[in-house]
NUFIKE-741965 format. One record per residue: residue in three letters; y, z, x of N, C-alpha, C, O in turn. Coordinates in steps of 0.2 Angstrom, whole numbers, padded with zeros to 4 digits, always signed. Atoms other than C-alpha are relative to their C-alpha. Last residue first. Example, Ala and Ser with C-alpha at 12.3 -4.5 7.8 and 13.67 -1.06 7.14 Angstrom:
! residues 2
Ser-0006-0001-0004-0005+0036+0068+0005+0003-0004+0011+0004-0001 Ala-0006+0000+0004-0022+0039+0062+0006+0000+0004+0005+0003+0009 
END
This chain:
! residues 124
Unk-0005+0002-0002+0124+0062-0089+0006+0005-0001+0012+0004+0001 Unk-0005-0007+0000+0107+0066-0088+0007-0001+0002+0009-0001+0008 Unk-0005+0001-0004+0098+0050-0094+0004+0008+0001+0006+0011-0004 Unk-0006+0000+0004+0083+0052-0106+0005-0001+0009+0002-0001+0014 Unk-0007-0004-0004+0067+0045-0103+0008+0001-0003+0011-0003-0007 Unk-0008-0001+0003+0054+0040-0113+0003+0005+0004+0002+0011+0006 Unk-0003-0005-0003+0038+0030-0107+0007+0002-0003+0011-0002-0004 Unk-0007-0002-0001+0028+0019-0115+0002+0006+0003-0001+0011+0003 Unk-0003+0007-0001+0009+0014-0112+0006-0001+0000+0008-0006+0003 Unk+0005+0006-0005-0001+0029-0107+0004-0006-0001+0004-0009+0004 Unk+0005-0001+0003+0009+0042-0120-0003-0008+0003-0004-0014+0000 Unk+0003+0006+0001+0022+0046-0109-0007+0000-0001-0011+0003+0002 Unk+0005+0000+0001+0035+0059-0111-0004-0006+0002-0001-0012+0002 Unk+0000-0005+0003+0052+0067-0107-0009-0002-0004-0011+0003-0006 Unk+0006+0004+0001+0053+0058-0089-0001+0007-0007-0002+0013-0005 Unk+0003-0004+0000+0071+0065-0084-0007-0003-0006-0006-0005-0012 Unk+0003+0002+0006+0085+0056-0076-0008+0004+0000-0011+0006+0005 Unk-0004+0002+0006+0097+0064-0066-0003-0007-0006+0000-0011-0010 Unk+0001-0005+0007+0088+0077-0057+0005-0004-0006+0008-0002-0010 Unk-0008-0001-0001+0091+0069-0039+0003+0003-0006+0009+0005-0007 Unk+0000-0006-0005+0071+0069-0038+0011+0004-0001+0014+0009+0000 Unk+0005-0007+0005+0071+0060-0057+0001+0005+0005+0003+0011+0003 Unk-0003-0001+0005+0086+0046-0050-0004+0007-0003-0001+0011-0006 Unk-0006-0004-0002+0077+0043-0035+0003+0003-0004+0002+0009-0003 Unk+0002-0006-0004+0061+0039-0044+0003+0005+0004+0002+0011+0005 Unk+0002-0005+0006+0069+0029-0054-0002+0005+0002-0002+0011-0001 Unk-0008-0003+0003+0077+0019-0040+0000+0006-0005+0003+0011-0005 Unk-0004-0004-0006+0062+0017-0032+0006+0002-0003+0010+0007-0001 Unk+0002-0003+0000+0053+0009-0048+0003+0006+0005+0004+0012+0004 Unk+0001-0004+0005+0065-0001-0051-0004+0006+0001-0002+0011-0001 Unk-0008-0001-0003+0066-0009-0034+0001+0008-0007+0002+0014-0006 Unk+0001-0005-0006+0045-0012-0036+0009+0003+0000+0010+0009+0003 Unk+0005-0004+0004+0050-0021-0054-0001+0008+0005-0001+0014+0003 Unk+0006+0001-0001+0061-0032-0042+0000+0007-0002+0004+0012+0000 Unk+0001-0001-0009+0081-0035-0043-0008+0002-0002-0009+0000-0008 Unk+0003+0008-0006+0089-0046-0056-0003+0005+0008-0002+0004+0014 Unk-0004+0001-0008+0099-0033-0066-0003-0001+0003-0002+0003+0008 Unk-0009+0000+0001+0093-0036-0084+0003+0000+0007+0006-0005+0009 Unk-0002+0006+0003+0075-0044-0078+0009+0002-0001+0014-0001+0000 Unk-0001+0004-0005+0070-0027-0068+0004-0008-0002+0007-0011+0002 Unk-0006-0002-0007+0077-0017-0080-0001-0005+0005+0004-0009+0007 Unk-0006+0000+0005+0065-0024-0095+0005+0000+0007+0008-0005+0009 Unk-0002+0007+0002+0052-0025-0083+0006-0001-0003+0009-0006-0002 Unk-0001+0002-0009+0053-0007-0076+0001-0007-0002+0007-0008-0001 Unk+0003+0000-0006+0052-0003-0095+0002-0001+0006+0008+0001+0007 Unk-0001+0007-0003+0065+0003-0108-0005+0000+0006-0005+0004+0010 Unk+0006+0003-0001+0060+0017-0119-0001-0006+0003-0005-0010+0001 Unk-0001+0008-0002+0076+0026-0119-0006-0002+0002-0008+0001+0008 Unk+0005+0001-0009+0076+0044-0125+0000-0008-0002+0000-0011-0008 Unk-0003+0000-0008+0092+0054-0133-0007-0003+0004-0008-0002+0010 Unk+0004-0008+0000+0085+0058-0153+0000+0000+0012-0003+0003+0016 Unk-0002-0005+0001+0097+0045-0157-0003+0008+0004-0001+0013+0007 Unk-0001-0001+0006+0090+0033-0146+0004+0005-0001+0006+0009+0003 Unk+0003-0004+0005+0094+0028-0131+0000-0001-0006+0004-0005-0009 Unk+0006+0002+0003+0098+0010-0124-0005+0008-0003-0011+0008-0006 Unk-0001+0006+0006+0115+0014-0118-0007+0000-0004-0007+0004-0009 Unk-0002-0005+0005+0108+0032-0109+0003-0007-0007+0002-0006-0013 Unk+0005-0005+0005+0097+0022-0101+0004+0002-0004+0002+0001-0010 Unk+0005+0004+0005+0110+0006-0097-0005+0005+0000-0007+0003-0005 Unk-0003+0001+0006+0123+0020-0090-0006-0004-0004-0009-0001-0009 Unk+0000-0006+0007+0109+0028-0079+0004-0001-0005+0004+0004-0009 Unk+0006+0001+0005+0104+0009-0072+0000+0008-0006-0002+0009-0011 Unk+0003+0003+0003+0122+0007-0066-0006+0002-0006-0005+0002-0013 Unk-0007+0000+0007+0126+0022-0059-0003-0003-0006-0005-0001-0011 Unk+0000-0008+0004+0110+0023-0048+0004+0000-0007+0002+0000-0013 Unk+0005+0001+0004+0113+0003-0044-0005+0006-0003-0009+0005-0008 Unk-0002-0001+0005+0128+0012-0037-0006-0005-0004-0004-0006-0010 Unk-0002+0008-0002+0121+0021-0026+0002-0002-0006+0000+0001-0011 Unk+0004+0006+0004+0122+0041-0032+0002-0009+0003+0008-0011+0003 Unk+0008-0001+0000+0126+0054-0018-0004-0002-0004-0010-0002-0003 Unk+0003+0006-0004+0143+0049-0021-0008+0000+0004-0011-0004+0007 Unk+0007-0003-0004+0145+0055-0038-0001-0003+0007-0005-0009+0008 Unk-0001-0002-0006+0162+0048-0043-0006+0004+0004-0005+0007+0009 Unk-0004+0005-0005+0158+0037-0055+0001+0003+0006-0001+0001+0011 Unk+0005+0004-0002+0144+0047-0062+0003-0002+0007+0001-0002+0012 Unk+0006-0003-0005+0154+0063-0065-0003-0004+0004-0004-0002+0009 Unk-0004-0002-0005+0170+0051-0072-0006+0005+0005-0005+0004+0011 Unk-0002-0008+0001+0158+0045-0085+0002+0000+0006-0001-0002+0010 Unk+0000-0003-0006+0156+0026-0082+0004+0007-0001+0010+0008-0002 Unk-0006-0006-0005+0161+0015-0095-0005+0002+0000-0010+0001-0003 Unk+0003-0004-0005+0153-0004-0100+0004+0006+0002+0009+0004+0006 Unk-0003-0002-0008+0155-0014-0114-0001+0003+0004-0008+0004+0004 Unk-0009-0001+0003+0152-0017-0135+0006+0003+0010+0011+0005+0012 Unk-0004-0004-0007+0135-0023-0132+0008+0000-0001+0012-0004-0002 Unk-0006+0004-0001+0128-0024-0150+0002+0003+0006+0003+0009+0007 Unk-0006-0007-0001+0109-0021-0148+0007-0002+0002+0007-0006+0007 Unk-0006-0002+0001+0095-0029-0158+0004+0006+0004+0004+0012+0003 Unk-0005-0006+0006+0077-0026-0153+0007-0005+0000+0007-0009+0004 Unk-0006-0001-0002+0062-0039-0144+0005+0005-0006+0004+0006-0012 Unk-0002-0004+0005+0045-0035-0147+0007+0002+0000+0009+0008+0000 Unk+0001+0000+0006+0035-0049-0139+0003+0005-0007+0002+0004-0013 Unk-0005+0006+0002+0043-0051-0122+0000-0001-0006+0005-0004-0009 Unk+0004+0008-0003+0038-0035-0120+0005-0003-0002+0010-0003-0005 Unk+0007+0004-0003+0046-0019-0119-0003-0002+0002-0006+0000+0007 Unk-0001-0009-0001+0067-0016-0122-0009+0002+0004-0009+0004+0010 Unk+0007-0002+0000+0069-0035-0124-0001+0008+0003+0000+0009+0009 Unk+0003-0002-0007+0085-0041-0129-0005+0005+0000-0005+0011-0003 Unk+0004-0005+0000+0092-0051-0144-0002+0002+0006-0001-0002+0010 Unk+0007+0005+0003+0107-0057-0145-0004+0005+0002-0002+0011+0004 Unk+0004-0006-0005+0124-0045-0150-0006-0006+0001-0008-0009-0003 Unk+0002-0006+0004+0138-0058-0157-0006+0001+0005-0007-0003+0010 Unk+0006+0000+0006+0140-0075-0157-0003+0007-0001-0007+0008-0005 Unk-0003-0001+0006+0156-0073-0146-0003+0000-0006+0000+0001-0011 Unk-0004+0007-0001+0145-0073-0129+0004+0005-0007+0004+0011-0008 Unk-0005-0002+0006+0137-0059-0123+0005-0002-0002+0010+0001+0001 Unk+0006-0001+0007+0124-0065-0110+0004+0005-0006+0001+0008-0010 Unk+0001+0007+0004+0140-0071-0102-0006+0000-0003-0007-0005-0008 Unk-0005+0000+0005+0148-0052-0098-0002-0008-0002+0002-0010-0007 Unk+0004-0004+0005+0128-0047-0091+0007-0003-0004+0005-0005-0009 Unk+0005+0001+0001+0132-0063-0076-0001+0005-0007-0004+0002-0011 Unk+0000+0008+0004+0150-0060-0075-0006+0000-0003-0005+0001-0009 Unk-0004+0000+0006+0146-0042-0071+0001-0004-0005+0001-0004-0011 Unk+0005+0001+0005+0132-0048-0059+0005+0005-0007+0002+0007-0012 Unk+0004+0004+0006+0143-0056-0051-0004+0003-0004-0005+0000-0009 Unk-0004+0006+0006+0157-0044-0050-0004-0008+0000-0001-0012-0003 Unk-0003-0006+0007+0144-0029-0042+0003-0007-0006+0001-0010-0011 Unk-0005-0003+0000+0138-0044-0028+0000+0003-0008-0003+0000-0013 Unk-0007+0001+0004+0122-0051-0031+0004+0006+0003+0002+0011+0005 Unk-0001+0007-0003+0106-0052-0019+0008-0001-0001+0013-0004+0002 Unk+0004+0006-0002+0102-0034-0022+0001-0004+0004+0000-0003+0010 Unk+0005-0003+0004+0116-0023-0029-0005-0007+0000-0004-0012-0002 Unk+0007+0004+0002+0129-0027-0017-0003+0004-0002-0001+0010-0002 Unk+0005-0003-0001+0148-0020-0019-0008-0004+0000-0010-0008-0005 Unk+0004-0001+0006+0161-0030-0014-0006+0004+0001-0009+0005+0006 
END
């Protein structure tokens, strides 16, 4: 199996597939704890570029599906380090390195930040 962290890949599949029960989308924190959104999860693919990129780990992959899920129309994902760090259970600091991987290896792209958010898009 693959680690991501502390978890193996098919637990933490389990783990995002029972935060989305049969009641439909719940809420989830893009932010703060204070300003959570709506978003229906309807599953998880993997562009065939992604997938087979191996010069990307796969908590790479991962986190550039969940930007590119979490954009908006206008293509930018304003989810924090926090937000990330809580969806896939790995530390704030891990997030930070990952992302910073992902910007040097040109496949995520800091489109702006106005001192307290940050908008990224995903190059996928």
């Amino acid at each position: 199996m693959v680690d991501i962290g502390s978890a193996s890949l098919a637990d933490w599949f389990r783990k995002m597939s029972a935060n989305y029960g049969k009641e439909g989308p719940k809420v989830i924190d893009l932010r703060d704890v204070d300003k959570p959104i709506l978003r229906a999860f309807r599953g998880i693919w993997i562009p065939k570029k992604i997938w087979l990129d191996k010069k990307l780990s796969w908590i790479e992959k991962l986190m550039l599906v969940e930007i590119d899920s979490l954009s908006t129309k206008d293509g930018a994902c304003t989810a924090s380090n926090k937000y990330f760090s809580e969806f896939f259970g790995i530390s704030e600091r891990r997030v930070q390195q990952v992302l910073e991987s992902l910007k040097k290896k040109k496949k995520v792209v800091i489109l702006k930040f106005d001192g307290r958010i940050r908008y990224m898009k995903a190059i996928i």
